[in-house]
C-alpha positions as CSV (number, residue, x, y, z in Angstrom):
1,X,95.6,112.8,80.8
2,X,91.9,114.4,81.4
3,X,92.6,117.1,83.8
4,X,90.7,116.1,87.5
5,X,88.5,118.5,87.8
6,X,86.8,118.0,84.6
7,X,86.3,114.5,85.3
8,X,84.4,115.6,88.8
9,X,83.8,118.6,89.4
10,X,84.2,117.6,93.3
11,X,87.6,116.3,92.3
12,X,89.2,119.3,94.8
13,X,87.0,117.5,98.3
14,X,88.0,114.1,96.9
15,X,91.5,114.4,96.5
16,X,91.8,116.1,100.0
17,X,90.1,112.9,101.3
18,X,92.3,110.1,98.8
19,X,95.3,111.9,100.6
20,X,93.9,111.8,104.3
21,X,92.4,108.3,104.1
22,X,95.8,107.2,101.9
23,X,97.9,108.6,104.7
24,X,95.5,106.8,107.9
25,X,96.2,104.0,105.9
26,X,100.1,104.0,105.3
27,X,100.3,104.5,109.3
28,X,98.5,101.4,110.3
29,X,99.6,99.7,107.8
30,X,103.3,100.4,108.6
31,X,102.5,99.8,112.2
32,X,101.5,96.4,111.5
33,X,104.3,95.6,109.0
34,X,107.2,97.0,111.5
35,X,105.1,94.9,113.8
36,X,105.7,91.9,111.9
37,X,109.2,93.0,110.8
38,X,110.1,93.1,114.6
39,X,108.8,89.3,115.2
40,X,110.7,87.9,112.6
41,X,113.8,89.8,114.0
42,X,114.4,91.7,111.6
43,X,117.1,94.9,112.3
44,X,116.1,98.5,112.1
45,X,116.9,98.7,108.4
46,X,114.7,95.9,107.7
47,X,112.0,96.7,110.0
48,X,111.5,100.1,108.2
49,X,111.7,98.3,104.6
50,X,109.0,96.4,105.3
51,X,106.7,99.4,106.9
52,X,107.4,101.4,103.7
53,X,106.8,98.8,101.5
54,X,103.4,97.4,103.3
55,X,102.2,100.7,103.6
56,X,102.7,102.1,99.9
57,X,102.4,99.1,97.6
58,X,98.6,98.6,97.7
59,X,98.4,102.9,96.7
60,X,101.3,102.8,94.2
61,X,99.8,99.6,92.0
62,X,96.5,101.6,92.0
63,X,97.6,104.3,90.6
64,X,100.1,102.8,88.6
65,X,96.9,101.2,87.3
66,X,94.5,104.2,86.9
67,X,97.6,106.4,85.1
68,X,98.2,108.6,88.3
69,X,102.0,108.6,87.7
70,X,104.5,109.1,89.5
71,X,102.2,107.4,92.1
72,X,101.5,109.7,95.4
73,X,103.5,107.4,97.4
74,X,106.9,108.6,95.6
75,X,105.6,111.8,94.7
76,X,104.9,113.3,98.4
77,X,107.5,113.0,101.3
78,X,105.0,113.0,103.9
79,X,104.0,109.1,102.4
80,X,107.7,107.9,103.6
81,X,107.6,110.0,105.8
82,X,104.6,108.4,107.7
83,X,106.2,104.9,107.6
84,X,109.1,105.7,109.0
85,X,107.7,107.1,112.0
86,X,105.5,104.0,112.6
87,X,108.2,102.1,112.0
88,X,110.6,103.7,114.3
89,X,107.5,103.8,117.0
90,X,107.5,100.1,116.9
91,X,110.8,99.6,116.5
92,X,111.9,101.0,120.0
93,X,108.9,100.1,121.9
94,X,108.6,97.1,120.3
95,X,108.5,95.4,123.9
96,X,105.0,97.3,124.3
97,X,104.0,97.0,121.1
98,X,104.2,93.5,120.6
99,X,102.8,92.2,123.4
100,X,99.6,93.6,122.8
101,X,96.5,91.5,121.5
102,X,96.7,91.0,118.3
103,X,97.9,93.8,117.2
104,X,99.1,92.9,113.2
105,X,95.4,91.8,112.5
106,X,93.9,94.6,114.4
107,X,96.2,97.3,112.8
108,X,95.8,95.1,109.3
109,X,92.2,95.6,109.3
110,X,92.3,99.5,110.0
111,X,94.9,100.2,106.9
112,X,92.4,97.6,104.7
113,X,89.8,100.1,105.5
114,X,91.2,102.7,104.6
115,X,92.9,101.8,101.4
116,X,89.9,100.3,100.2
117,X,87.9,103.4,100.7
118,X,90.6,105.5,99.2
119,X,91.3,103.6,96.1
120,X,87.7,103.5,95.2
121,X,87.1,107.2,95.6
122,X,90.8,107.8,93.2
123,X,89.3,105.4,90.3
124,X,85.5,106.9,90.7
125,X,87.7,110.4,90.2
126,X,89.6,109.1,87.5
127,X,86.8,108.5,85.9
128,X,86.3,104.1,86.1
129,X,83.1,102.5,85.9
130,X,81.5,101.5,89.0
131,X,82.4,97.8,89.0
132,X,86.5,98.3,87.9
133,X,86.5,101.2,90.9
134,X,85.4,98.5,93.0
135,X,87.4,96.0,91.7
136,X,90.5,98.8,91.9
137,X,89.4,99.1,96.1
138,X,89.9,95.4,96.7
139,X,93.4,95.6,95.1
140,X,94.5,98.8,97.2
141,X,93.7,97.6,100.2
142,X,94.9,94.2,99.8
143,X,98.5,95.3,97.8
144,X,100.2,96.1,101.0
145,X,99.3,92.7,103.1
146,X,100.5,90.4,100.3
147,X,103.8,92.9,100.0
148,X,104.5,92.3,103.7
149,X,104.3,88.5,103.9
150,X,105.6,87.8,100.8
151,X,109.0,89.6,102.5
152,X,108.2,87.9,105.4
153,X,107.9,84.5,103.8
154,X,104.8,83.9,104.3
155,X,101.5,82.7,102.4
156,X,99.7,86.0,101.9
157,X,96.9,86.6,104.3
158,X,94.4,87.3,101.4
159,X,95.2,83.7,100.0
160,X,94.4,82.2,103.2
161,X,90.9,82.2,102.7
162,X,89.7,84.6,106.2
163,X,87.6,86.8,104.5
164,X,90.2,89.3,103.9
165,X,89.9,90.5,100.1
166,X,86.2,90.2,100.7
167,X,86.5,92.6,103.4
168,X,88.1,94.7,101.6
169,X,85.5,94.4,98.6
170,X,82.7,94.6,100.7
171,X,84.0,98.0,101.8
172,X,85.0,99.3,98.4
173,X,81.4,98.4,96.8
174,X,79.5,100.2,99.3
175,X,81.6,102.8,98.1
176,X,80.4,102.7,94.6
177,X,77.1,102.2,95.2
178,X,77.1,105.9,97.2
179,X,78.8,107.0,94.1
180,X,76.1,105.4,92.1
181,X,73.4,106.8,94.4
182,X,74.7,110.5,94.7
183,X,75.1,110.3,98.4
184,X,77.7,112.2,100.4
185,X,81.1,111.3,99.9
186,X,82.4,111.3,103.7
187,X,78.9,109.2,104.3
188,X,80.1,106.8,101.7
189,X,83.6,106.6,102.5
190,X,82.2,106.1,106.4
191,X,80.0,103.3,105.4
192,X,82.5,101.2,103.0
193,X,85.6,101.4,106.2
194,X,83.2,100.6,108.7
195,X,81.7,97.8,107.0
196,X,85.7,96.5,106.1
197,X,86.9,96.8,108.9
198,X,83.4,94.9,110.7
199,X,83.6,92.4,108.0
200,X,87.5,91.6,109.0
201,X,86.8,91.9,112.2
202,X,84.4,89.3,112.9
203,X,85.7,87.1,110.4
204,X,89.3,87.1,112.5
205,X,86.7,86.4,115.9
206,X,84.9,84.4,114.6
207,X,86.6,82.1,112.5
208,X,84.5,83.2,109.0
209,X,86.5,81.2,105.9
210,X,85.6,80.9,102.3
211,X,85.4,77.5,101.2
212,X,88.3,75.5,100.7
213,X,88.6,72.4,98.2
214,X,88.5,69.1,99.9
215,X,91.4,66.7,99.8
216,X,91.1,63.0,100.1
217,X,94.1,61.1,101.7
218,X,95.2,58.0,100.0
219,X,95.7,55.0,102.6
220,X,99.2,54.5,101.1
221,X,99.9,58.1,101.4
222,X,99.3,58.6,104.7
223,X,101.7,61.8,105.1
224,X,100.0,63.3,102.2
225,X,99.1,66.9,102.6
């Protein structure tokens, strides 16, 4: 494998900020997962499996992908270590917790941020065209939502149609084009979370949806869905 630094020569600056945004990310994304762990009743045990594996599976699959292996999130304690601490937060203030507003969607949209910024910056160091880094953003951000309810048994938020992988695309393309552009990575990276996490945001207020195909009843299937 190429050797970072002779990819980028700013590989040293990006990698610092991969591991901070990576980590912002694993904490609010094990928030919410412990989060919705703890509504489904899930014990301690439980609770924690799901923070770690809601937190890490969106960064793992992208490097995975980009041939960053082992992938950071097995590599470096302070990735499990991170997840278990937001899950043991919620997990014994989970009376607190849980009754505020929203929190899942809230703390959902933070760690989508984040993970789509940081995977686009990894796969613009590891050298991927501008489109594939972008693509590679969605994927990171989204990886750890679809983990999470697919545990949980539920249909995976970015399936739903609420704006979420767009969000996340949205967010990882403005990346790229600051790439593309030459501009300051923390400006880019400040840019593509902000304009995630507005996207998500608003959609969740607002009640944004892609289009969804149109189903016609049959009068002798009334029940039909």
């Amino acid at each position: 494998m190429i050797p970072l630094a002779e990819v980028d020569p700013n590989a040293g600056s990006i990698q610092t900020l991969v591991l901070i945004l990576d980590l912002c990310g694993t904490f609010a994304f094990a928030l919410s997962g412990a989060v919705a762990g703890v509504r489904k009743r899930l014990d301690v045990y439980g609770v924690l499996v799901v923070a770690f594996t809601a937190s890490t599976f969106g960064g793992i699959s992208r490097d995975v992908l980009i041939g960053a292996i082992p992938p950071a999130a097995l590599s470096d304690w302070r990735y499990l270590a991170v997840s278990l601490v937001a899950g043991l937060i919620v997990f014994f203030w989970s009376s607190i917790i849980t009754r505020l507003r929203g929190p899942v969607q809230v703390l959902d949209a933070v760690g989508l941020a984040f993970f789509c910024v940081a995977g686009a910056e990894k796969a613009l160091t590891f050298g991927l065209t501008p489109l594939m880094a972008a693509l590679l953003g969605m994927v990171t951000g989204v990886g750890g939502g679809i983990v999470r309810d697919v545990l949980l048994a539920k249909i995976p938020t970015v399936l739903r149609a609420d704006l979420y992988a767009v969000a996340a695309l949205a967010g990882a393309g403005l990346v790229v084009v600051g790439h593309v552009l030459d501009l300051p990575i923390i400006l880019s990276a400040i840019a593509g979370g902000m304009a995630c996490f507005g996207i998500r945001i608003a959609a969740l207020k607002r009640g944004w949806r892609l289009p969804v195909a149109a189903i016609h009843k049959r009068p002798d299937r009334p029940d039909e869905q």
